[in-house]
N, C-alpha and C positions, 0 to 999 in steps of 0.2 A: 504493500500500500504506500500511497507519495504520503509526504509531508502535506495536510489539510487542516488549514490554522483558520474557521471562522470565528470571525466580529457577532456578537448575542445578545443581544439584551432581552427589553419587552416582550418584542416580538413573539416570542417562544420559549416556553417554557426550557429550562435545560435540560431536566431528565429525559422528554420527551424526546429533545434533540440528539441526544446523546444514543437512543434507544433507531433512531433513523439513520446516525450518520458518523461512526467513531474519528472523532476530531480533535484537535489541541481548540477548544472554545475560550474565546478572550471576550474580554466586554466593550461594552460600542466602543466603539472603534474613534479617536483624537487623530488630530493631524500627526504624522507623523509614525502611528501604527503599522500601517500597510509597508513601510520602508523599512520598518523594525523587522516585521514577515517574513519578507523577501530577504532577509538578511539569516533570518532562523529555518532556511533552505525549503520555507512554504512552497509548495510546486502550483499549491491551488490554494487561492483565498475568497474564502466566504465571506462578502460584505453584507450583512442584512442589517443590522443598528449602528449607529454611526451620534455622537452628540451633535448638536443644532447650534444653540446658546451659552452652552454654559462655559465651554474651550472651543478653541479652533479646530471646524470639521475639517475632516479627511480633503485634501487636495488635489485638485483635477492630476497634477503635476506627479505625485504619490503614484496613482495608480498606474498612468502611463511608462513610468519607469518601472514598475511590474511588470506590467505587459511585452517593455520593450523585452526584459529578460525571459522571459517568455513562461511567465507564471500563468496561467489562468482564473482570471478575475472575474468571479460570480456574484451579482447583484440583484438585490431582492426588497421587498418588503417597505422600507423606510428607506433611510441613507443609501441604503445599497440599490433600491430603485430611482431613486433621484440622481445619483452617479451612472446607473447604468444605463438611462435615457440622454442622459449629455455624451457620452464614451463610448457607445456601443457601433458606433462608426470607426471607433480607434482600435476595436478588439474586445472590450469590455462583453459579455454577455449579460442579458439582463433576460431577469425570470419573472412570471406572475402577472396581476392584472393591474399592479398598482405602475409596476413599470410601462407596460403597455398602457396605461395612463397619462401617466406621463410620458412617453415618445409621441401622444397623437396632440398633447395639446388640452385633453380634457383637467387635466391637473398643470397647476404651474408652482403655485407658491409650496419649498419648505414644511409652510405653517399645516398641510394637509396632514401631513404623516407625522408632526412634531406631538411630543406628550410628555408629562413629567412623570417619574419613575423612583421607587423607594430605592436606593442603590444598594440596599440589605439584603431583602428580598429580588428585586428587580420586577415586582411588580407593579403594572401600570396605576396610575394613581388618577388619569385622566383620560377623555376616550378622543383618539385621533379623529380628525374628521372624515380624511378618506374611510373608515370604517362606520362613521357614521353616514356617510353616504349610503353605502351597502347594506345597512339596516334601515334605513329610510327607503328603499329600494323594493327590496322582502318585506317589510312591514306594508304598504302598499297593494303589492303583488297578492299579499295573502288578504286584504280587505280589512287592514288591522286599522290602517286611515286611508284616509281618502284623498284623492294627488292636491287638492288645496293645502288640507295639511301637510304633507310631503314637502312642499314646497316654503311652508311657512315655519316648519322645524327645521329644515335647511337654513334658514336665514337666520332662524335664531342660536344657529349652532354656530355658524359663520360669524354672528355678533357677539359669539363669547371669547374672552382670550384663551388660547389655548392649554395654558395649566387649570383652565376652570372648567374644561369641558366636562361633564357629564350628562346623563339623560334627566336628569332630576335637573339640574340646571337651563339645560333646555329647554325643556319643557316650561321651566317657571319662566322663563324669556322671553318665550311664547305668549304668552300671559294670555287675556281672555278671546286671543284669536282664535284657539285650540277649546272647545266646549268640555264640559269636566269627564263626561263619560268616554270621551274620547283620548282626553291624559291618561283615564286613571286603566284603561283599555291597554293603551301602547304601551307605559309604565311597565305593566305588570307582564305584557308579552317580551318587551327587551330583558326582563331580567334571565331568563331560561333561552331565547332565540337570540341574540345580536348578534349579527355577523362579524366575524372576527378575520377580516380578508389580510389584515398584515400576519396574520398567525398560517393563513391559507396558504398564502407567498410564500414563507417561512419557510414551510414545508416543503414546497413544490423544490425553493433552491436546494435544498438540503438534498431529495432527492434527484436533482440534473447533477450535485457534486459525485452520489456516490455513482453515479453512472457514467459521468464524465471520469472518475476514477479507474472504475474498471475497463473501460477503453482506453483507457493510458498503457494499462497495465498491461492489455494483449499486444 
């Protein structure tokens, strides 16, 4: 097996990850990481989380001097599908629906995939909005609301700042535009259904790694 060093955070849980893809797992990934990587004889790097704000993200410049050595750079989910939509003309591969979001144009800002995260546990403390998309999509599709609402929780998800997002929040945001049987409706279907599409991505890379793996190998 190569050397396969992914970038982890929210996205996915690690047990899980670990149980799909046996890997050296580091946490999202600062500028500077990916050249640490490449240096620690990474053949294959997994970018899926990556920090926003709080330090300096990962760098266009980073990964292409990966690639020039001829590592294989896998992007996903968060960080790693925002890079992958910018790069993937340079050799970058990018995985999932969040990338392919972002390469058509339907995502632009950052601020979709960004979320705040207990750094103890790593888990999510806030709900991205590209995921909120996704469940404002399926809640919809199943008759849970109806596309006025869809439309009008969208907006109030987009008028919150992104370490405040949640569905209780948004909802209240909403305020009396959303009628009460209709909160207390979706409310109670997000807690058991909300689509969790950076988690879907997550995965999806996870498995193009070990299968890119294995064709290395033959």
């Amino acid at each position: 097996m190569h050397r396969i060093i992914v970038f982890l955070g929210p996205s996915l849980e690690l047990d899980t990850a670990k149980t799909i893809l046996p890997a050296d797992y580091r946490p999202p990934a600062k500028r500077g990481d990916l050249l640490r990587a490449v240096g620690d004889g990474a053949a294959i790097i997994g970018l899926i989380d990556g920090v926003f704000h709080q330090e300096s993200a990962v760098a266009h410049r980073e990964i292409l001097a990966a690639i020039k050595k001829g590592v294989r750079v896998v992007g996903s989910s968060s960080m790693g599908a925002l890079r992958a939509a910018e790069m993937d003309t340079l050799g970058m591969i990018g995985i999932g629906d969040v990338y392919r979001m972002y390469k058509s144009g339907e995502l632009v800002s950052d601020d979709e995939v960004a979320l705040v995260f207990d750094p103890e546990t790593g888990c999510s403390l806030s709900e991205p909005l590209v995921n909120i998309r996704f469940t404002l999509r399926e809640a919809e599709r199943l008759g849970i609301i109806a596309p006025r609402d869809h439309k009008t929780l969208l907006a109030a998800a987009q008028s919150v700042f992104y370490p405040q997002r949640t569905y209780g929040r948004i909802v209240s945001s909403a305020g009396m535009a959303i009628d009460q049987e209709t909160r207390e409706r979706f409310l109670a279907w997000v807690k058991l259904h909300a689509v969790d599409q950076k988690r879907n991505d997550a995965v999806a890379a996870l498995e193009h790694i070990r299968e890119l793996d294995h064709n290395l190998e033959q």
